[in-house]
C-alpha positions as CSV (number, residue, x, y, z in Angstrom):
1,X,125.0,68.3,103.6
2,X,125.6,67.2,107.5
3,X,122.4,66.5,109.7
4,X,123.4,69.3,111.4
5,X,123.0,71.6,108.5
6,X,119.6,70.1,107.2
7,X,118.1,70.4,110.9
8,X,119.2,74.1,110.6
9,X,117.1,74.2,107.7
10,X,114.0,72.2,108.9
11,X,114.2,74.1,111.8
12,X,114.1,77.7,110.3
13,X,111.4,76.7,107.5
14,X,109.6,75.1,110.7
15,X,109.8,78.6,112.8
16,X,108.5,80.8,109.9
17,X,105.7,78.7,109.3
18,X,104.7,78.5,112.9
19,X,105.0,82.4,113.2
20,X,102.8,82.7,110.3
21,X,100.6,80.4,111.3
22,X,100.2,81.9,115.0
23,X,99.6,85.6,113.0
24,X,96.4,84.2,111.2
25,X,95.1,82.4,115.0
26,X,95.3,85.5,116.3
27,X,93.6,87.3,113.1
28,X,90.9,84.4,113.9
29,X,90.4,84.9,117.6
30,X,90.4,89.2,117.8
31,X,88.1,89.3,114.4
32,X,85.9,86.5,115.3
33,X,86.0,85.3,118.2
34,X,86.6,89.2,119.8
35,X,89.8,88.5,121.7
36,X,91.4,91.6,122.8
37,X,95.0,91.7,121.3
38,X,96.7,93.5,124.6
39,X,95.7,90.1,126.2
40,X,96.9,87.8,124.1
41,X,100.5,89.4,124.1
42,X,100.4,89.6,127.9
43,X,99.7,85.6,128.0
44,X,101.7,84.6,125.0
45,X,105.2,86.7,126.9
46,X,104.7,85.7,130.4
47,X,103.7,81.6,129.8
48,X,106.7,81.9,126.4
49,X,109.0,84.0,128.9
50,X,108.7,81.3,131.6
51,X,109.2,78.3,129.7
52,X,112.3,79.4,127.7
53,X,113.9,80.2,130.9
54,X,112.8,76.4,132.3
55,X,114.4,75.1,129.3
56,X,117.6,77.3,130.1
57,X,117.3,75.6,134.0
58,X,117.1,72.4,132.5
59,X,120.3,72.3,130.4
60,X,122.0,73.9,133.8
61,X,122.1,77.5,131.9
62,X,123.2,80.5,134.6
63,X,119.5,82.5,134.2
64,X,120.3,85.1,136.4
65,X,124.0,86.1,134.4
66,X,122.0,89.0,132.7
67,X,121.6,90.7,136.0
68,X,124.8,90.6,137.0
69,X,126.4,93.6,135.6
70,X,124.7,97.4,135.6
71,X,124.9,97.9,131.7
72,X,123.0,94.6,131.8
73,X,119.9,94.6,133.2
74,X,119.9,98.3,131.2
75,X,120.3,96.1,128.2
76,X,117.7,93.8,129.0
77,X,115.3,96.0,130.3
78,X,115.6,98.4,127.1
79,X,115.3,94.8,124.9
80,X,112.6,93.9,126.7
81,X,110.6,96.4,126.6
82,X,111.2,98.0,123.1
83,X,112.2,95.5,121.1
84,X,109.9,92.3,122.2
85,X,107.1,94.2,123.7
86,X,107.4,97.2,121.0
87,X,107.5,94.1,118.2
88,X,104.3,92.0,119.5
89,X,102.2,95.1,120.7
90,X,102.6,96.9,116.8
91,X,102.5,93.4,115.4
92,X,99.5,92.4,117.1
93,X,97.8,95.8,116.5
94,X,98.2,95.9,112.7
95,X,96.7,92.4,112.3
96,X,93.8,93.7,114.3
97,X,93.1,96.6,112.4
98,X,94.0,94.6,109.1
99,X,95.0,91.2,109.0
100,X,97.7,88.8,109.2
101,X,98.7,88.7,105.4
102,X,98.9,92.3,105.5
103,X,101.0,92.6,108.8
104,X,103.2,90.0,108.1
105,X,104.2,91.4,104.9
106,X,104.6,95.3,106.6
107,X,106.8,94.0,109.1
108,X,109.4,92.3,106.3
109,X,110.5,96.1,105.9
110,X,112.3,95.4,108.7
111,X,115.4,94.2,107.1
112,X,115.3,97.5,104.4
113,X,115.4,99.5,108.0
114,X,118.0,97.5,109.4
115,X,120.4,97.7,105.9
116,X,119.7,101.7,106.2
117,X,120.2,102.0,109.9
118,X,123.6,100.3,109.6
119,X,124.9,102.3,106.4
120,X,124.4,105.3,108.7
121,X,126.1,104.1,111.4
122,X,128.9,103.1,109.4
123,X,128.6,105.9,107.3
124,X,128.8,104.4,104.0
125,X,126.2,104.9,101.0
126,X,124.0,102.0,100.2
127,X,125.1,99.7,97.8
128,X,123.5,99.4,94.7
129,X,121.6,96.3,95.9
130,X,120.7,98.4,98.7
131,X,118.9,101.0,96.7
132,X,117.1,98.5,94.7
133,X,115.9,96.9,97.7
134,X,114.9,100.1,99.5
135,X,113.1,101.3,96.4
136,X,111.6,97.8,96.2
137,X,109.8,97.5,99.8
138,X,108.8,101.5,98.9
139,X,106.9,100.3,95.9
140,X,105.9,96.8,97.9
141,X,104.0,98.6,100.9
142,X,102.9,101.2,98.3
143,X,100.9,98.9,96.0
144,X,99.9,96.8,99.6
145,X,98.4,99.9,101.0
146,X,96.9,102.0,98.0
147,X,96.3,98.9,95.5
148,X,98.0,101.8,93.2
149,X,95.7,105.1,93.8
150,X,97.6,107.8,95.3
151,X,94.4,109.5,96.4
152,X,93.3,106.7,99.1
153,X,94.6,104.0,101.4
154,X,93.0,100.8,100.7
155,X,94.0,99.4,104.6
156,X,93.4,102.0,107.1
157,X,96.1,104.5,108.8
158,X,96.3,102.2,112.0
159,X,97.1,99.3,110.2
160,X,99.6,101.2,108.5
161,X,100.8,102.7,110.9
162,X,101.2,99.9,113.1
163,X,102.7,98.1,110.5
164,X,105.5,100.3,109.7
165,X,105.7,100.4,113.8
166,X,106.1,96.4,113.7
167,X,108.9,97.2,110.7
168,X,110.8,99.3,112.9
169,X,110.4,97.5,116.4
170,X,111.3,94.4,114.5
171,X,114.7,96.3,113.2
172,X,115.4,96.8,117.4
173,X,114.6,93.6,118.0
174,X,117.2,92.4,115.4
175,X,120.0,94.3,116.1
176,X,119.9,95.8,119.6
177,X,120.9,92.3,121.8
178,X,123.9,91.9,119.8
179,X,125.8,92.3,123.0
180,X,124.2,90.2,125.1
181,X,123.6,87.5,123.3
182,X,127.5,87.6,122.9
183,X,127.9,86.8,126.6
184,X,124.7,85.1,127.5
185,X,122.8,82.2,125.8
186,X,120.1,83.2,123.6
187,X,117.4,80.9,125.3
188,X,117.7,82.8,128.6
189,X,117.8,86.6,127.2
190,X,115.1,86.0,125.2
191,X,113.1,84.5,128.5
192,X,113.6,87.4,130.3
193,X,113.1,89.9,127.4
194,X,109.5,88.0,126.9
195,X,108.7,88.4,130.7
196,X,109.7,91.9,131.2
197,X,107.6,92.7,128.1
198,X,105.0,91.5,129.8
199,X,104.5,93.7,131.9
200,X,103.6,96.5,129.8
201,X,101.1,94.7,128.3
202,X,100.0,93.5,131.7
203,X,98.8,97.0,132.6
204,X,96.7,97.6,129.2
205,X,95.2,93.9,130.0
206,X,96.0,91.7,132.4
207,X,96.3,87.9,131.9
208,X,93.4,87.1,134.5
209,X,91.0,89.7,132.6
210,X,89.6,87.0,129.8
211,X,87.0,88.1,127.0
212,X,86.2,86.5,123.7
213,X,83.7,84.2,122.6
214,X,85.8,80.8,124.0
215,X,84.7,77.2,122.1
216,X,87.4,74.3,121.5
217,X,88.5,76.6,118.1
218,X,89.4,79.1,120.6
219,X,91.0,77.4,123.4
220,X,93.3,75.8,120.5
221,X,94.0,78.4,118.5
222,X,95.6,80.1,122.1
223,X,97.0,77.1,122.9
224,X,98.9,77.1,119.1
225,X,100.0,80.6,119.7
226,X,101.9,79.9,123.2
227,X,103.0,76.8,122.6
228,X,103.9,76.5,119.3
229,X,104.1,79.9,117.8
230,X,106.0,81.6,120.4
231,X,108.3,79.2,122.9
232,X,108.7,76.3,119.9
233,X,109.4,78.8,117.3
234,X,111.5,81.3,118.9
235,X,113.4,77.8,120.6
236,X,113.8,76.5,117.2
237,X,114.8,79.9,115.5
238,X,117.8,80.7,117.7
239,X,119.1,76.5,116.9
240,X,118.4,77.2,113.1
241,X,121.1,80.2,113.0
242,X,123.6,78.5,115.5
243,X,123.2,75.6,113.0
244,X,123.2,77.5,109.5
245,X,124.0,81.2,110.5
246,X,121.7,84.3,110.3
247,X,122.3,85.0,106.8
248,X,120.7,81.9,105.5
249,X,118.0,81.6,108.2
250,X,116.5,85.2,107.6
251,X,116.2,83.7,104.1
252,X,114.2,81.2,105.3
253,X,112.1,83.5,107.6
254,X,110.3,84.4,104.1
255,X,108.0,81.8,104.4
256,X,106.7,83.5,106.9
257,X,104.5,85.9,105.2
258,X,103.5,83.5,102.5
259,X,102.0,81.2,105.1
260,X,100.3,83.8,106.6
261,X,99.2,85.0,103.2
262,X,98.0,81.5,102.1
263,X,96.3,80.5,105.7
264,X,94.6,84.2,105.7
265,X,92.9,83.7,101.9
266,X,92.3,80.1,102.3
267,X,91.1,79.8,105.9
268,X,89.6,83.2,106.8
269,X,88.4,84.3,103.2
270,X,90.4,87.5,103.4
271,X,90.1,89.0,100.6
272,X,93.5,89.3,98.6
273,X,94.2,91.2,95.3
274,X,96.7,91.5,92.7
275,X,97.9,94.4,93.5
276,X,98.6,92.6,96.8
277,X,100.3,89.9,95.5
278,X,102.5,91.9,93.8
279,X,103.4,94.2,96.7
280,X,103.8,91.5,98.7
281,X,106.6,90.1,96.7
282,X,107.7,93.0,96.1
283,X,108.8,93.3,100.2
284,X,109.4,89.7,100.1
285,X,112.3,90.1,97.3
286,X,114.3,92.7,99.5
287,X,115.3,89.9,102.0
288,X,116.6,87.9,99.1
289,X,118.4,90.9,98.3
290,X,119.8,91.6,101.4
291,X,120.8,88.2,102.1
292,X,122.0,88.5,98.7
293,X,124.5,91.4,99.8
294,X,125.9,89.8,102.7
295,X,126.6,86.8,101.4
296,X,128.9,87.9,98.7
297,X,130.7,90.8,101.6
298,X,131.2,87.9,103.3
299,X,132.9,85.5,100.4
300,X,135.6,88.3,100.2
């Protein structure tokens, strides 16, 4: 194994973590410290936005290449606005109206969207795999949401609803800059993706409108979430699949909910049952799956 290979690896364990940990900060700051959510996505995507595209300046990266060409700035305006504003706003919103175990976990349908979305587009059945994994993440968010009784939703209907919304936003997200980042360099789209989904979120709560109960628990935990769980981790992301490849970092990306899971139960006493568990990995097991799929289309 090459030192190239085993950063790819520290790096994409390193990004999931931070992602889960920056889910149960901002659990912590709207739920206790009565942070509104809208504010902490407009600060997290402008101060994120700007410093990847500073890090694209410093390694002499053409920033303004995506705004070149018409179907261009379409593409990054459409990316920008639906797939990182659409993912942080439904994101953000389910771990408000639930938490960040629960969030994390209904956004890992995601990839069971994604493997649907291109079966139709290619217009070829499912694999068996497929099935299993779609039936999987079915009975995953089912047990997460009922605890098993049909008759009643154990999270409410905006946290599930948001959290499908995070599932599907996150599927956009995934596959919609396939193009660009193609002709431009990852650090830069993402930059201006994160600033022009800012602005969205700058007219349901602008940066300069500040509430919440603010101590030195505060004032890091914000800190955390810019610095560390949105510019270092997406940096650090996009180096772990140039290093290792996307098949093997989404792998990785698992430990996202876990952490989340683990921080949420450990740290904020949220309460987490078996019937969560098991749902959980339940949606957990269809990445493996997945990854699973594409690794052995691959081999052939």
């Amino acid at each position: 194994m090459d030192t190239k290979y085993k950063l790819g690896i520290i790096f994409g364990i390193a990004s999931a973590a931070l992602w889960g940990i920056s889910g149960t900060f901002v659990q912590y700051l709207v739920q206790q410290r009565h942070f509104q959510f809208e504010w902490l996505i407009s600060t997290r995507m402008i101060l994120a936005g700007l410093g990847l595209l500073l890090i694209s300046t410093y390694k002499k990266m053409d920033i303004f290449s995506v705004w070149r060409t018409p179907k261009d700035r379409l593409q990054i305006l459409i990316f920008g606005l639906l797939g990182l504003f659409g993912v942080q706003f439904t994101f953000f919103a389910a771990i408000g109206y639930s938490n960040a175990a629960t969030a994390s976990v209904l956004q890992f349908a995601g990839p069971v969207i994604i493997a649907v979305y291109l079966a139709l587009v290619h217009k070829q059945h499912p694999s068996k795999t497929q099935y299993l994994a779609i039936f999987l993440a079915c009975l995953g968010v089912f047990l997460l949401v009922t605890h098993g009784q049909f008759q009643q939703l154990i999270i409410s209907w905006n946290a599930f609803i948001f959290g499908i919304a995070s599932a599907i936003t996150m599927a956009i997200y995934t596959l919609y800059p396939k193009s660009l980042l193609a002709k431009h360099n990852s650090p830069t789209v993402i930059g201006w993706g994160m600033l022009i989904g800012a602005l969205p979120a700058m007219f349901i709560k602008p940066v300069w409108q500040i509430e919440g109960q603010w101590d030195l628990s505060a004032v890091a935990s914000v800190a955390f979430i810019i610095l560390f769980g949105t510019l270092l981790a997406f940096y650090i992301y996009l180096e772990a699949t140039k290093n290792i490849g996307g098949q093997i970092t989404s792998l990785l990306i698992s430990i996202e909910p876990l952490t989340s899971i683990i921080l949420a139960v450990v740290w904020l006493n949220t309460p987490y049952t078996l019937f969560d568990w098991l749902g959980s990995l339940c949606i957990i097991s269809t990445v493996f799956l997945l990854t699973k799929k594409k690794t052995n289309h691959s081999s052939r």
